[in-house]
Structure formats: C-alpha cells, structure tokens
TORFITI-902070 format. One record per atom (N, C-alpha, C): x, y, z; residue in three letters. Coordinates in steps of 0.2 Angstrom, whole numbers, plus 5000, padded with zeros to 4 digits. Each point is the difference from the previous one (the first is absolute). Layout:
# TORFITI-902070
XYZALA...
***
This chain:
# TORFITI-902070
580957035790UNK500049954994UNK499449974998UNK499449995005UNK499549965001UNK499650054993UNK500150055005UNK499650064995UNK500250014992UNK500649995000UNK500050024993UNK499749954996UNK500149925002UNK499749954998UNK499450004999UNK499450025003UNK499550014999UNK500050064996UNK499950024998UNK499950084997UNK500249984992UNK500649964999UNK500249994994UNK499449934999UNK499649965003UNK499649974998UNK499550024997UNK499850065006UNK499350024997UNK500150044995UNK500550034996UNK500250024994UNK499949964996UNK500249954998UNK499749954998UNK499649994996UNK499649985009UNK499249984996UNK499650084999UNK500350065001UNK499850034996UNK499950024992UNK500749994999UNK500249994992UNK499649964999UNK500149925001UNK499549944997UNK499450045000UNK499550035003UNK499450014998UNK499950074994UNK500450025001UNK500050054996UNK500349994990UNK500449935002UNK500049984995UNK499849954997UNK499349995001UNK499649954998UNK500150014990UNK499949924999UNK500050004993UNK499450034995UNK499950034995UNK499450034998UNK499849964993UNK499650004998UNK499649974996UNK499650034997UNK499950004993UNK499750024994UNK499749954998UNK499350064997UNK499549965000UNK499849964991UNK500850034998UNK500149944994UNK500449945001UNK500349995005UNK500349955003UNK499549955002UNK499950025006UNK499549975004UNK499250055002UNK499549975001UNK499450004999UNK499849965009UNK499550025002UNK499949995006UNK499349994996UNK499849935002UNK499249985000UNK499650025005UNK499650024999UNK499250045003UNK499549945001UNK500049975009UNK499749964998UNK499049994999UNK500050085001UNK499350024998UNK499850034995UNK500649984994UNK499850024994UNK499349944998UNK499650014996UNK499449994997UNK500249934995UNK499849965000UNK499849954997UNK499749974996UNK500249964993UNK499550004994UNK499549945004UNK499450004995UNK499749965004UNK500149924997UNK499749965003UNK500149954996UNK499749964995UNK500249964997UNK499950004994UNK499349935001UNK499550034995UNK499549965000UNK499849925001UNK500949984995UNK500249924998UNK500049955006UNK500350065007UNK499849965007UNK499549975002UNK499949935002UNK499549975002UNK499750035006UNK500350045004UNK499550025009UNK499950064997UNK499850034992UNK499650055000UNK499450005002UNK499749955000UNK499449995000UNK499849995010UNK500549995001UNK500049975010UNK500150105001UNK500550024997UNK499950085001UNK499250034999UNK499949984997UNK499350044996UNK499649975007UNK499849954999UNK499449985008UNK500250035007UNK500750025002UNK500050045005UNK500050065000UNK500150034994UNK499850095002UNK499249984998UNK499749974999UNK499250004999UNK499750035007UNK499650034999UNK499650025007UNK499449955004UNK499550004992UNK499749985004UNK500049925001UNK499849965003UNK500249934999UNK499549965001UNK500049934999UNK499249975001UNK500049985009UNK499350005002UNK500150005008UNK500149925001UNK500449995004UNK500449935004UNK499249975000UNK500349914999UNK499649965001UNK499849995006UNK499349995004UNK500050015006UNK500249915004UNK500450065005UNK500449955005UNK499749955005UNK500149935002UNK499949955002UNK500249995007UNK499750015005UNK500349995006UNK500149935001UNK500849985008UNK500249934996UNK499449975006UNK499949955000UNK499749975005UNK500449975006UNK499549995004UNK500549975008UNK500149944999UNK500549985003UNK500049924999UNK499449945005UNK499849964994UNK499549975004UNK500349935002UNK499649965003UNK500049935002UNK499949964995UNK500049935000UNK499949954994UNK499249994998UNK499550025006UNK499649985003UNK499450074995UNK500350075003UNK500050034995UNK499950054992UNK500649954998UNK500050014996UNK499749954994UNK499949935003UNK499849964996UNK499250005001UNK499550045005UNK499550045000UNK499850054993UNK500450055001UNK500050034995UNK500049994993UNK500449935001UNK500149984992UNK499249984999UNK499749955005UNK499449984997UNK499650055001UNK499750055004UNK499750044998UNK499650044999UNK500850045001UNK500150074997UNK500550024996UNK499849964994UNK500550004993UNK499650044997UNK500350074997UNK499750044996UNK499849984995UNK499549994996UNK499649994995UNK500750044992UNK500049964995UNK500450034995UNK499650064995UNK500450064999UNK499950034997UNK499450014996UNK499650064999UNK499349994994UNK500150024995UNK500650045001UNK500150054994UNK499849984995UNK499850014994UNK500249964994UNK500650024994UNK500149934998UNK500850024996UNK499850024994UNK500050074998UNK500250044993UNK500350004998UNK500150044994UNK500649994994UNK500350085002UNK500550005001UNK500550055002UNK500450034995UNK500150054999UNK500550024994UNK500550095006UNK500649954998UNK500550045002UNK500650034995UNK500250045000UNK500450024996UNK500450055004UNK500949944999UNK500550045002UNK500650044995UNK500050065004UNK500850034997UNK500550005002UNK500649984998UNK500649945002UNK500550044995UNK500449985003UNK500750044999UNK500349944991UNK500150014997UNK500349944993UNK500649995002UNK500049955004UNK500649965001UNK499849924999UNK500549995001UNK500149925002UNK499649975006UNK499949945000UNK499749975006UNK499350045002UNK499550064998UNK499650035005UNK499549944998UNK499849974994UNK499349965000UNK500049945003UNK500749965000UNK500049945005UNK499950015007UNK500350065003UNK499750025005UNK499350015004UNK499850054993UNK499350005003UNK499549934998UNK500149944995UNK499649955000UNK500249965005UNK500750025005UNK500049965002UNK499650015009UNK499950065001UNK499650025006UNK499549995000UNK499449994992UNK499449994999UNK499849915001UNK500849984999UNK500049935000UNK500049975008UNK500150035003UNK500149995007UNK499550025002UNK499550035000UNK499450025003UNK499449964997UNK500149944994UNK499749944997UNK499450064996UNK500450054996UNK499650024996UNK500349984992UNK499449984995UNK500149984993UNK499850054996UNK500550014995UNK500150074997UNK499549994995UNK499550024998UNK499549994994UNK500350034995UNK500550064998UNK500150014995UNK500850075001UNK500350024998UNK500650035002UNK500250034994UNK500250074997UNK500150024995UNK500450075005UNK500750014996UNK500850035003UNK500450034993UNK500050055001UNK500350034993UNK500250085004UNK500450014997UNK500450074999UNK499650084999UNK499950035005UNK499750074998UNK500350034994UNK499850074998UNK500550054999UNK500350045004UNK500249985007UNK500650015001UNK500449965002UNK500850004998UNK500449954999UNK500249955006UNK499850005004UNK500149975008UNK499650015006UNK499349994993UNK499249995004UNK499749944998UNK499849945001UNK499649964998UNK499549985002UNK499250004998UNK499349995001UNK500049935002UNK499749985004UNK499949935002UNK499150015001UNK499749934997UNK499149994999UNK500049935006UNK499950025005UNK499849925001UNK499249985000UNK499749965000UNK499349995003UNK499949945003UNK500049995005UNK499949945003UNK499350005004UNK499849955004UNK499349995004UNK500249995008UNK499650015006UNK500150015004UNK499450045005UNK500250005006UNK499650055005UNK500350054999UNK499450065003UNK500650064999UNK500250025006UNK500249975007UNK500450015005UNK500649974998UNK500249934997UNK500449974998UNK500450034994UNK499650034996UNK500250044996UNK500550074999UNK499650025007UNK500450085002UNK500649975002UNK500149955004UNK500649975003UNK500549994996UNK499849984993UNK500649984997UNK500350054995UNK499450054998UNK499950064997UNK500550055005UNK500350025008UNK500550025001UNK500549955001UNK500049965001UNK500649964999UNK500550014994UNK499550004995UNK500349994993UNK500450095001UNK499650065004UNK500050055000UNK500850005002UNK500249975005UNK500650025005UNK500649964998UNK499949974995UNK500649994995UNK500550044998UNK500649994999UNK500550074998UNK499850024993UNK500149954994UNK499850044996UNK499450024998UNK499549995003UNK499050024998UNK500050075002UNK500150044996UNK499550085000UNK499549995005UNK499349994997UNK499549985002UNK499449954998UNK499649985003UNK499449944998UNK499550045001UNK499649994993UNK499450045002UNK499549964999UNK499249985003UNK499749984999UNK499350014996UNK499749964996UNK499550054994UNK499549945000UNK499949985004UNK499449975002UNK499550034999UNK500050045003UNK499450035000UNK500250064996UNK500350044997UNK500050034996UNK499750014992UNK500050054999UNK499550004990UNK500750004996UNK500149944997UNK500550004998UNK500049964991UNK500450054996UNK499849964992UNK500349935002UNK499749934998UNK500349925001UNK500449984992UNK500449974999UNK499949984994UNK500649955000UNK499849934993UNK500649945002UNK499950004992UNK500649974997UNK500049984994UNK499849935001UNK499949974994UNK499849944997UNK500549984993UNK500349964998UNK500149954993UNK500049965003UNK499349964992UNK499949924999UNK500149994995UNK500149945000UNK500149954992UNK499649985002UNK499550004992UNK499549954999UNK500049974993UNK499649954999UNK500049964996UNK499450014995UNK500150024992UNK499650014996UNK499849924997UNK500249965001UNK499749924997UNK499349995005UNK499950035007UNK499649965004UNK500349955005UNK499249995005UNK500449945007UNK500249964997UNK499849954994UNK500249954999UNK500649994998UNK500250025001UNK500750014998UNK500550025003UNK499750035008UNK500650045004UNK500249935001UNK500249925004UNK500149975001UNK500649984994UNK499950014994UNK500749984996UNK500350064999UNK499750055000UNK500550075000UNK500750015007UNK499649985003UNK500549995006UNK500549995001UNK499849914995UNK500849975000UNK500350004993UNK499750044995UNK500450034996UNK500750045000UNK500050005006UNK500950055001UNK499750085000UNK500650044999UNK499950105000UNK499550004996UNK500049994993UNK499750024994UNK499249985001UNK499749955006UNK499649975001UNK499449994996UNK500349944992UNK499749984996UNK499749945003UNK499549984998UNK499749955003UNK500149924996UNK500149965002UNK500249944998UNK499649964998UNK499450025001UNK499549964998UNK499850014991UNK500450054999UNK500049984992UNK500449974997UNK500749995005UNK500449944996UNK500049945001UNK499549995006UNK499949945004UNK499749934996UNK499450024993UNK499949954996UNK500449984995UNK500550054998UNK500449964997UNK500749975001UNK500050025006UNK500649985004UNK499849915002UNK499450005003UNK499649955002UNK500249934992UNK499650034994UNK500049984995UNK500549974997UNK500650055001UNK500749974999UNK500349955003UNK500050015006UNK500249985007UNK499849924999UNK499549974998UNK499749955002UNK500149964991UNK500150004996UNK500149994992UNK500649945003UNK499849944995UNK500549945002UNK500650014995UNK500549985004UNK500550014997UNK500349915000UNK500149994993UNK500449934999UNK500549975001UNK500550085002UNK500949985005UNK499849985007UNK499450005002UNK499850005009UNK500049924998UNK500049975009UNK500149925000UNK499149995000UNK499749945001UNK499349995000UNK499750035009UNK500550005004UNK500050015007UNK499850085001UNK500450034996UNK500150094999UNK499150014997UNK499949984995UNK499550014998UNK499449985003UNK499749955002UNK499849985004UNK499950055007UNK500350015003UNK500150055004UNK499650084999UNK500350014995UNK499750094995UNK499149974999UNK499949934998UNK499350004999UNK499949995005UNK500349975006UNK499350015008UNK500050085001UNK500550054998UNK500150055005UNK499650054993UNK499850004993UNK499650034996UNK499449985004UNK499849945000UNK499049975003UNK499950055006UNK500850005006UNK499750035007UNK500050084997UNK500450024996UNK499750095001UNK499750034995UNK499749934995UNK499450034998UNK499249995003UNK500349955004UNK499250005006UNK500150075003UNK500550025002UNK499950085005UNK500050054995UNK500050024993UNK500150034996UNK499250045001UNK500150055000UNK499450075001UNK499749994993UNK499450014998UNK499750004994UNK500250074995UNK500150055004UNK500250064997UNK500750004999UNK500449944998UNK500950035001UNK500050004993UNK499450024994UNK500450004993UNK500250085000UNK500550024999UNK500450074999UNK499750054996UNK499750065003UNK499650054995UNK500450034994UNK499650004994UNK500250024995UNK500250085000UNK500550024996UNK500450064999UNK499250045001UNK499450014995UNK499550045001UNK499750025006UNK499949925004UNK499650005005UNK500550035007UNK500650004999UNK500550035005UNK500150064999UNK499850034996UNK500350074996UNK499150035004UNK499549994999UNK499450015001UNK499950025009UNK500249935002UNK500049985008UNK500350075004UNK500750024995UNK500550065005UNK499650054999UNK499950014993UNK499650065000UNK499450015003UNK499749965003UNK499350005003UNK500250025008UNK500749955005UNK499950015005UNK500450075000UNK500750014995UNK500050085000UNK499750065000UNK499549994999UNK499450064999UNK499749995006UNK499949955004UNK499550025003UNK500550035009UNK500649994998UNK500750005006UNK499950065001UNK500150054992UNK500150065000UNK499450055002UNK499649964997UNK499350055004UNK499949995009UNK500149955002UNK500249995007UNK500350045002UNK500850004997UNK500350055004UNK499950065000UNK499750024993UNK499850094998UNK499550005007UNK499449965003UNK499650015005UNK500350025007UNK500849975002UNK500250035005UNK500450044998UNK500050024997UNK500650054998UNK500749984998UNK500149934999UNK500449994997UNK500549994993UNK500449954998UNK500150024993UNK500649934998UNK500049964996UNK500349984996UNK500749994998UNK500649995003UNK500750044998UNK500549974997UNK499649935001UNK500549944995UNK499549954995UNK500249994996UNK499449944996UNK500549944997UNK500149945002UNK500449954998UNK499649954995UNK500149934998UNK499649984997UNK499549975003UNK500349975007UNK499449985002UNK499750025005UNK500250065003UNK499850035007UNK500350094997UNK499550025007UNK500150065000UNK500250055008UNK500450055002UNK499950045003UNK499650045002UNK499549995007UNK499850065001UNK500350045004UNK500050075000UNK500050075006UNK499550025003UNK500050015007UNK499550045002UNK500250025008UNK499850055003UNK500150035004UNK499350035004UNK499850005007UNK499550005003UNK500149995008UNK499650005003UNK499849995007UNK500249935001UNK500149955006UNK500249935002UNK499249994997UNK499350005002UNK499749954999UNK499950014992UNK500050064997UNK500049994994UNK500449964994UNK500650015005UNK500449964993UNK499949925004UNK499749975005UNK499849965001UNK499549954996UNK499550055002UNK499449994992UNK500249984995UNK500250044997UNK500450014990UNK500349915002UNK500549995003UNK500349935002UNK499849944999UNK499250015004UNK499349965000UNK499750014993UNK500050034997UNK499750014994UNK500549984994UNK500749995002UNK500549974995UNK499949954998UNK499949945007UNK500349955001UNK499549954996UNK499450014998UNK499549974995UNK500649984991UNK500250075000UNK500449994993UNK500649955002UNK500250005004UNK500649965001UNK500750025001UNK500150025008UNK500550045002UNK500749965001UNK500750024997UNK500249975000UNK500750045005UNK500150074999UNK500250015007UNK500050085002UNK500050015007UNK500150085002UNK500250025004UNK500350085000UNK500550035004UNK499450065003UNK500250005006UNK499750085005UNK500650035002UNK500050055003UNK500550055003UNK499750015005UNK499349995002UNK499950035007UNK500050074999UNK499450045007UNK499750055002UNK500750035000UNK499750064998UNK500250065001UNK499750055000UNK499950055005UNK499450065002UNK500550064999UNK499650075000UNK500150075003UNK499750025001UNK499750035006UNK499650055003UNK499750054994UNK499450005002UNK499650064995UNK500150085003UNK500250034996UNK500050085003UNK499450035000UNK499650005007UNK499550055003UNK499950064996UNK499450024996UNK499850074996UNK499850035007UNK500350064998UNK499650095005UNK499349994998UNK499550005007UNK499250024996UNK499950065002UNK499750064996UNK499650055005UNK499650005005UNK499850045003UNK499450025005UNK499349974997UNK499850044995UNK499649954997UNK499949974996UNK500549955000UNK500149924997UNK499949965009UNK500150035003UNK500149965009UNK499350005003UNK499750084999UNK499350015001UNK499349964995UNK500249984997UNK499749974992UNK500049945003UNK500549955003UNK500049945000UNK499949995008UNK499750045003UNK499749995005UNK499550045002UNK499750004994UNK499250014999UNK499850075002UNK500450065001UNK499750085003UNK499550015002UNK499950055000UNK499450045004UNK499349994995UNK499349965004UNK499749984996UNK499450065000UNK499850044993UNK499450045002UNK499449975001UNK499950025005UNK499249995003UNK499249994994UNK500250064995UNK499450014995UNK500049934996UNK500749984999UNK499949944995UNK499849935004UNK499850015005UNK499749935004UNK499449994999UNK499749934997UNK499249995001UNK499950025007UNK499350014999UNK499650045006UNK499849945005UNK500050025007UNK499949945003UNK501149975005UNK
***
C-alpha cells in the first residue's frame, strides 16, 4: 500500500513539472538586466563630478605634513619665541582664474563663498552663459600669493558643479572690460548742482537766482515778525552767495556744451571709444580696453566732470599659438654665422 502511495506522488510532481505554465513574449517580456543604457542627460548637476573622474591626468597632491610629537609647555612655548617661522615672501599678485560651472542655481554663492572664507576680496567677477546651454564661464581676478592661490584654485576645483578652474596668470591672454560714463557737457562747475538736480541732472544753479529773487520779495499779507525774519535770512545768504551765481545766458550755455562736447568725443575717438547717448546736459561715453586703460580714460574724465559709471570687469581668452617653420625658429635664433662676413680680427 506504502508503494503505491508513493509512486502515485511521484507522478505528480512529474506532471507538475512538465506542466509548467508558458509564456509569450507578447504577454510578458523578461528584462535583460544587461541591456545598454541611455546616457545621462547633461541637465544633471554631478556631470561635471563624472567628467573629473574618468580624467587621467590629475594635478599632483599637495605635499603632506607630518604631525608632530607632542611636546611640553616648556617646549613649546620655546618655540613660540624662537623658532616662529618668518611669514611668507611671496608677493601678492593679481590672479585671474576662470571657471566652467554647470548653469544652475546656487554654483556663484558657492564659489564667492569659499574665496570668502580664505579672506580673499574679489576685485572684479564677470558670469554669463556660454554657447552651450548648461556651460557657464566664470572671470574672477582677485590678488593673492600664488601657493594660497593654487589652494583655493582646487578647492573651487572639487566642487560638484565646477567642470574646471583654469589659471591664466601667466598665460598670453586677450584682456578686455567695458566702460560707460556720464559726463557732464556744462563743466566742474557745475558737477555740484548737477548732482542734486534729480535723473535729468539739470543744474540748479540756474534757477537758483530767481528762486532766490522771488523767494525773499516782501509780501504785505506777512505779519512785521514774518518779514523781519525773510530780511535777516536774505542779508545771511547773500553774505554766502558765490560771485558767479548769475545764470548763463541761452548763448553762453549753448557755446559751453558745444565746446566740452567736442572735446569728450575727440578723447574718446583717442581710446577707441564713442559717444552712444547725448542728453541736454551730459553725455554717454563707451569704451572698451585693458583694466589700466579704461582706468586712464576715467582719469582723464573726471576734469570735465564725471557724474556716474558702470564697469563689468575683466574678461580674457587665451591667444591661439601660430605654427612657425624651421626657418622662422632658426631665424629667431640667430643660425649659422658665415665666417667671410666677420670683421677681421
């Protein structure tokens, strides 16, 4: 009986295996989990942490500091007197770094804020969008040692979003900053009321004598007290009154613009500049050039009477290196000299 019970088991689980359920592979699809993968999509922030690790070559690690042994109270307040090492000799230059940064949100608080923590001051910062859609150039140029500088130059490096930080210090590089100034066609004498003339920056000193004029004219409705008062406060400011506050005639103000005009635009024709606005009492200049140049031009404004200006900061690109021949390379290194062309002796 035992027998037949078993045997009619194992029939059974022979059928069961033989009768396995079957599957079509328009029903169900079995995933491959080594099928290929799209790659990912540029808009991710660690593409750029991807790119720095498949990089080969890398820059060589800072060199490492052994710790010290611990000392006494005895010896180390020796040391402090001395053998305190002397600070740095380096001198502090002007550095120009420019990074490529992923265009997202947050990356420039970021990086001003690790320059800020190393007690670096940015001298000038210019951040705009490549042509490509989820590249953006970063200019900075600050001042500095250049071991202090390398330091913060890979810091800024091992950021997630930073591509990379290149340094153009020492590189042959085109420089160039924009410049707009407002300046003033009436002359200095006059930057003082242009000032506080509001936007349109008219100067007040031509209303100022008749404002004056009217302003102090006795009136009959006033009590003896009112009047009285307008005559001590006429005596006090025309004891302070300028010799020159009578208000230039329509000729003489018409002559004045056109004279500082002409001389604004030949100035700026000198740096390469140009002229892009003319108002009635001032004008815009443009101009573009190197930091000390559009410094200069600035210094040479400020006699006509500068009333306000915007920079954008350095911005560089690497010079592209010409191919020279053999001899262009033998040329500039003076070749082989004949003997017959040599004074005698």
């Amino acid at each position: 009986m035992s027998n037949l019970v078993a045997s009619a088991a194992r029939a059974r689980v022979a059928v069961g295996r033989t009768l396995r359920p079957r599957y079509f592979s328009s029903s169900l699809r079995r995933l491959d989990d080594n099928a290929p993968k799209p790659p990912p999509s540029v808009d991710d922030s660690t593409s750029a942490l991807d790119y720095k690790r498949t990089l080969k070559h890398r820059p060589p690690p800072l060199p490492a500091m052994d710790l010290p042994r611990s000392r006494s109270a005895e010896e180390a307040v020796t040391n402090i007197l001395y053998n305190t090492p002397p600070p740095s000799l380096q001198p502090f230059k002007k550095h120009v770094l420019n990074c490529l940064v992923q265009n997202e949100p947050g990356v420039l608080s970021r990086v001003s804020g690790i320059l800020a923590g190393r007690g670096f001051n940015i001298d000038s910062l210019v951040v705009c969008r490549t042509e490509i859609r989820d590249l953006s150039r970063m200019c900075l140029v600050l001042r500095g040692q250049d071991g202090v500088v390398e330091q913060a130059r890979r810091q800024l490096e091992d950021l997630v979003p930073v591509w990379a930080v290149l340094d153009y210090t020492e590189t042959h590089c085109i420089e160039r900053e924009l410049l707009l100034a407002k300046v003033s066609i009436l002359g200095p004498e006059y930057l003082e009321e242009q000032l506080l003339g509001g936007p349109t920056h008219e100067p007040r000193r031509i209303h100022a004598y008749a404002q004056s004029q009217s302003h102090y004219e006795p009136e009959h409705g006033h009590s003896k007290l009112e009047r009285e008062a307008a005559l001590a406060q006429q005596f006090e400011h025309s004891a302070q009154a300028e010799p020159n506050a009578v208000p230039l005639t329509p000729s003489q103000a018409l002559r004045l613009k056109s004279d500082n005009l002409q001389a604004i635009e030949t100035l700026a024709a000198q740096f390469g500049g140009r002229i892009v606005d003319v108002s009635e009492h001032s004008v815009i200049v443009e101009m573009s050039g190197k930091t000390k140049r559009v410094e200069a031009f600035l210094a040479l404004l400020k006699p006509f009477g500068l009333l306000e200006s915007a920079r954008t900061g350095l911005m560089v690109m690497p010079r592209t290196p010409i191919k020279q021949t053999d001899a262009d390379e033998a040329e500039e290194q003076g070749g082989a000299v004949d003997a017959s062309l040599l004074p005698p002796g």
